[in-house]
DODREN-696147 format. One record per residue (C-alpha): x, y, z. Coordinates in pm, 1 decimal. Example, Ala and Ser with C-alpha at 12.3 -4.5 7.8 and 13.67 -1.06 7.14 Angstrom:
2
      east     north        up
    1230.0    -450.0     780.0
    1367.0    -106.0     714.0
***
This chain:
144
      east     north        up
   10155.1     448.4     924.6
   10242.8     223.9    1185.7
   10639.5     367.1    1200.3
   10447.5     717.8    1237.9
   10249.7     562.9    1513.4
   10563.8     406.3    1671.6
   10742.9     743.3    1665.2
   10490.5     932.4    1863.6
   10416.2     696.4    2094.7
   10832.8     669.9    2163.1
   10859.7    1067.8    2158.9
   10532.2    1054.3    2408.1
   10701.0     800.8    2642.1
   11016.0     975.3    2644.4
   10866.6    1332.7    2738.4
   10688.1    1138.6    3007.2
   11012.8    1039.2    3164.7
   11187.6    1378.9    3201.4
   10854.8    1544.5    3292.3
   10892.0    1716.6    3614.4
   10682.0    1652.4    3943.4
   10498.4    1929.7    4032.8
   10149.4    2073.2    4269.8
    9976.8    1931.7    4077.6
    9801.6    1613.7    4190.7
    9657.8    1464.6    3909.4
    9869.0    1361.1    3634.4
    9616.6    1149.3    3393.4
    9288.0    1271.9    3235.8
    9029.9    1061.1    3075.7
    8743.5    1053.3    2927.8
    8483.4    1109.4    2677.7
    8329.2    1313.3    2474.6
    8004.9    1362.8    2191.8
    8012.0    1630.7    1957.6
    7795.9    1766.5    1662.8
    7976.4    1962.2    1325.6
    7769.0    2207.0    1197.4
    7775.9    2277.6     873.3
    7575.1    2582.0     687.9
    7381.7    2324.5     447.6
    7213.8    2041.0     534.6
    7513.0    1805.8     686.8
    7466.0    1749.0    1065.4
    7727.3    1511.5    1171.9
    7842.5    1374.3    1488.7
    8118.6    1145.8    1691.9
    8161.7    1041.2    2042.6
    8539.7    1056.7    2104.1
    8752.7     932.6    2403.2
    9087.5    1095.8    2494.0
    9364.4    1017.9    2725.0
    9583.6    1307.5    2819.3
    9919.2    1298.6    3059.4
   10037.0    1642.0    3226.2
   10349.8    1745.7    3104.0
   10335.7    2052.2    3321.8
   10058.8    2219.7    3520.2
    9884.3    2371.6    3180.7
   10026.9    2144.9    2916.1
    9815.8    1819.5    2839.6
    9937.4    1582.0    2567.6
    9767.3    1263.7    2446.8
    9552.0    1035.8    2206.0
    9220.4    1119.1    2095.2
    9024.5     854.0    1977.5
    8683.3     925.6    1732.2
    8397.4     686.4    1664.0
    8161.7     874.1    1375.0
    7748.7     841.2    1407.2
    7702.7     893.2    1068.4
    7758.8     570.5     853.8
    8025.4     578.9     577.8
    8295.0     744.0     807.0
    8579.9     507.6     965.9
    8685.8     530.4    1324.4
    8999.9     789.6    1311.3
    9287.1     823.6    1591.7
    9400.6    1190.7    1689.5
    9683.9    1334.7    1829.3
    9509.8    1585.1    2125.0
    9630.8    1868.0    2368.9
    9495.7    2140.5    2577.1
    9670.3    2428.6    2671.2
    9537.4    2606.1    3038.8
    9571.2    2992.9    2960.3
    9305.5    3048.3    3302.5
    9241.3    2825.4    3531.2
    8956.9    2673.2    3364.8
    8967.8    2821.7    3008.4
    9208.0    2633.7    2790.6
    9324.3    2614.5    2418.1
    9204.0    2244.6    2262.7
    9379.6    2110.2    1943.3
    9370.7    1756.2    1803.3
    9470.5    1580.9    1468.6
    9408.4    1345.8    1237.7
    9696.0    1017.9    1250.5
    9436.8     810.8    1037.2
    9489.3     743.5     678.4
    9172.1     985.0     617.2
    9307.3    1306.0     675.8
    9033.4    1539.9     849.6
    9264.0    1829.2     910.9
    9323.1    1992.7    1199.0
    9072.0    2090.8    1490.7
    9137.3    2381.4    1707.3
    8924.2    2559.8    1939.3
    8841.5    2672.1    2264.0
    8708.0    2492.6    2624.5
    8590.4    2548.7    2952.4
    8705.8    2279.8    3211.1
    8459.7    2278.2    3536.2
    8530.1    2045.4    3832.0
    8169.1    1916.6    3935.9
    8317.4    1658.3    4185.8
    8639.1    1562.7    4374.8
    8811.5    1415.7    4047.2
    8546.1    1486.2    3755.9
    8582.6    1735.2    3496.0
    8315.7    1834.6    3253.6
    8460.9    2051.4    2974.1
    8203.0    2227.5    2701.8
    8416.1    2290.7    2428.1
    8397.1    2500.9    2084.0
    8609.6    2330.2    1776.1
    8680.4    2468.5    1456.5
    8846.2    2247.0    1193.4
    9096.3    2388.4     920.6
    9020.8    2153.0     638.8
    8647.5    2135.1     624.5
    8606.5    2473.5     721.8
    8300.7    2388.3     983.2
    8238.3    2430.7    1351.1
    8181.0    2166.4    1624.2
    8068.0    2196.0    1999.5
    8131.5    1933.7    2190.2
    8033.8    1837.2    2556.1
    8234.2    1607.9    2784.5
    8316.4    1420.3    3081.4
    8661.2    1362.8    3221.6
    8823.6    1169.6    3531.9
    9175.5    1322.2    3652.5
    9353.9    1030.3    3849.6
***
Protein backbone atom coordinates (compact mmCIF):
# COMPACT_ATOMS: atom_id res chain seq x y z
CA UNK A 1 0.00 0.00 0.00
CA UNK A 2 2.44 2.45 0.83
CA UNK A 3 4.72 1.61 -2.62
CA UNK A 4 1.16 2.24 -4.39
CA UNK A 5 0.96 5.45 -2.50
CA UNK A 6 4.61 6.35 -3.33
CA UNK A 7 3.99 5.71 -7.04
CA UNK A 8 1.17 8.12 -7.45
CA UNK A 9 2.36 10.65 -5.55
CA UNK A 10 5.90 10.38 -7.85
CA UNK A 11 3.72 10.08 -11.18
CA UNK A 12 1.61 13.26 -9.63
CA UNK A 13 4.81 15.27 -8.99
CA UNK A 14 6.24 14.49 -12.20
CA UNK A 15 3.07 15.56 -14.36
CA UNK A 16 3.25 18.68 -12.26
CA UNK A 17 6.63 19.52 -13.61
CA UNK A 18 6.03 19.31 -17.39
CA UNK A 19 2.56 20.87 -16.96
CA UNK A 20 2.31 23.83 -19.12
CA UNK A 21 1.56 27.54 -17.98
CA UNK A 22 -1.41 28.69 -19.29
CA UNK A 23 -4.65 31.72 -18.85
CA UNK A 24 -5.45 30.32 -16.39
CA UNK A 25 -4.74 31.98 -13.04
CA UNK A 26 -5.41 29.64 -10.52
CA UNK A 27 -3.56 26.54 -10.43
CA UNK A 28 -4.64 24.88 -6.86
CA UNK A 29 -8.20 24.04 -5.67
CA UNK A 30 -9.20 23.18 -2.22
CA UNK A 31 -11.63 22.40 -0.25
CA UNK A 32 -14.40 20.53 1.25
CA UNK A 33 -17.14 18.81 0.86
CA UNK A 34 -20.42 16.78 2.83
CA UNK A 35 -22.33 14.35 1.07
CA UNK A 36 -25.30 11.91 1.74
CA UNK A 37 -25.57 8.12 -0.26
CA UNK A 38 -28.87 7.22 -0.80
CA UNK A 39 -29.73 4.02 -0.83
CA UNK A 40 -33.42 2.53 -1.78
CA UNK A 41 -33.76 0.76 1.82
CA UNK A 42 -33.25 2.13 4.89
CA UNK A 43 -29.25 3.05 4.78
CA UNK A 44 -28.70 6.86 4.84
CA UNK A 45 -25.06 7.42 5.04
CA UNK A 46 -22.85 10.31 4.92
CA UNK A 47 -19.00 11.77 4.79
CA UNK A 48 -17.49 15.13 4.76
CA UNK A 49 -14.52 14.85 2.35
CA UNK A 50 -11.64 17.34 1.59
CA UNK A 51 -9.85 17.37 -1.80
CA UNK A 52 -6.86 19.03 -3.18
CA UNK A 53 -6.73 19.30 -6.92
CA UNK A 54 -3.67 20.87 -9.20
CA UNK A 55 -4.55 22.05 -12.92
CA UNK A 56 -2.90 20.09 -15.33
CA UNK A 57 -4.52 22.09 -18.08
CA UNK A 58 -7.39 24.57 -18.17
CA UNK A 59 -10.19 21.59 -17.78
CA UNK A 60 -8.12 18.80 -16.33
CA UNK A 61 -7.94 18.71 -12.38
CA UNK A 62 -5.98 15.90 -10.70
CA UNK A 63 -5.60 15.28 -6.97
CA UNK A 64 -6.29 13.54 -3.48
CA UNK A 65 -9.56 13.18 -2.04
CA UNK A 66 -9.69 12.62 1.41
CA UNK A 67 -13.18 10.98 3.23
CA UNK A 68 -14.09 11.09 6.91
CA UNK A 69 -17.51 8.72 7.28
CA UNK A 70 -20.51 10.00 9.86
CA UNK A 71 -21.70 6.78 10.31
CA UNK A 72 -19.66 4.73 12.94
CA UNK A 73 -18.04 1.43 11.82
CA UNK A 74 -16.56 2.96 8.55
CA UNK A 75 -12.66 3.97 8.52
CA UNK A 76 -11.42 7.20 7.09
CA UNK A 77 -10.52 6.23 3.24
CA UNK A 78 -8.04 8.28 0.82
CA UNK A 79 -9.20 8.79 -2.94
CA UNK A 80 -7.63 9.43 -5.96
CA UNK A 81 -10.04 12.57 -7.48
CA UNK A 82 -10.41 14.53 -10.87
CA UNK A 83 -12.79 16.72 -12.64
CA UNK A 84 -13.00 17.09 -16.11
CA UNK A 85 -14.54 20.88 -17.41
CA UNK A 86 -16.72 19.85 -20.55
CA UNK A 87 -18.61 23.75 -20.07
CA UNK A 88 -17.43 26.24 -18.33
CA UNK A 89 -19.00 25.35 -15.18
CA UNK A 90 -20.35 21.78 -15.80
CA UNK A 91 -17.68 19.21 -15.30
CA UNK A 92 -17.22 15.33 -15.15
CA UNK A 93 -16.18 14.28 -11.23
CA UNK A 94 -14.49 10.84 -10.61
CA UNK A 95 -12.65 9.68 -7.48
CA UNK A 96 -11.33 6.28 -6.07
CA UNK A 97 -10.76 4.30 -3.42
CA UNK A 98 -6.52 3.93 -2.48
CA UNK A 99 -7.64 2.55 1.04
CA UNK A 100 -7.38 -1.02 1.91
CA UNK A 101 -11.41 -1.01 1.91
CA UNK A 102 -12.18 -0.91 -1.53
CA UNK A 103 -15.47 1.29 -2.13
CA UNK A 104 -15.30 1.21 -5.88
CA UNK A 105 -15.37 3.79 -8.03
CA UNK A 106 -17.49 7.15 -7.88
CA UNK A 107 -18.38 8.97 -10.96
CA UNK A 108 -20.77 11.62 -11.57
CA UNK A 109 -21.59 14.91 -12.56
CA UNK A 110 -21.01 18.81 -11.00
CA UNK A 111 -21.77 22.24 -11.35
CA UNK A 112 -18.85 24.62 -10.32
CA UNK A 113 -20.27 28.35 -9.47
CA UNK A 114 -17.87 31.18 -8.54
CA UNK A 115 -19.77 33.08 -5.61
CA UNK A 116 -16.68 35.30 -4.85
CA UNK A 117 -13.28 36.45 -6.27
CA UNK A 118 -11.55 32.94 -5.51
CA UNK A 119 -14.51 30.68 -4.03
CA UNK A 120 -16.11 27.95 -5.77
CA UNK A 121 -19.18 26.15 -4.60
CA UNK A 122 -19.77 22.99 -6.67
CA UNK A 123 -23.27 20.85 -6.11
CA UNK A 124 -22.39 17.67 -7.36
CA UNK A 125 -24.33 14.26 -8.32
CA UNK A 126 -22.11 10.87 -7.64
CA UNK A 127 -22.88 7.53 -8.59
CA UNK A 128 -20.65 4.70 -7.31
CA UNK A 129 -19.96 1.41 -9.39
CA UNK A 130 -19.57 -1.04 -6.58
CA UNK A 131 -22.42 -0.32 -4.27
CA UNK A 132 -24.62 0.55 -6.90
CA UNK A 133 -26.11 3.84 -4.93
CA UNK A 134 -26.29 7.53 -5.55
CA UNK A 135 -24.73 10.45 -3.60
CA UNK A 136 -25.22 14.34 -3.84
CA UNK A 137 -22.85 16.18 -2.45
CA UNK A 138 -22.48 20.01 -1.77
CA UNK A 139 -19.18 21.89 -1.49
CA UNK A 140 -16.95 24.68 -0.99
CA UNK A 141 -13.69 25.29 -2.76
CA UNK A 142 -10.77 28.03 -2.70
CA UNK A 143 -8.74 28.32 -6.16
CA UNK A 144 -5.29 29.98 -5.20
Amino acid sequence: MKNLLLFILTISLSFAGFSQDSDTEYKWLVGAESGANVTFGDDTTGAINAHALYSFTDSLWVGGMLGVPLTEGQDVSFSAALRYYVMDNIFIAGNTSLTEDDMGANVGLGYGVDVAYNVDFSPQLMYNTESQNMSVGVGFSIKF
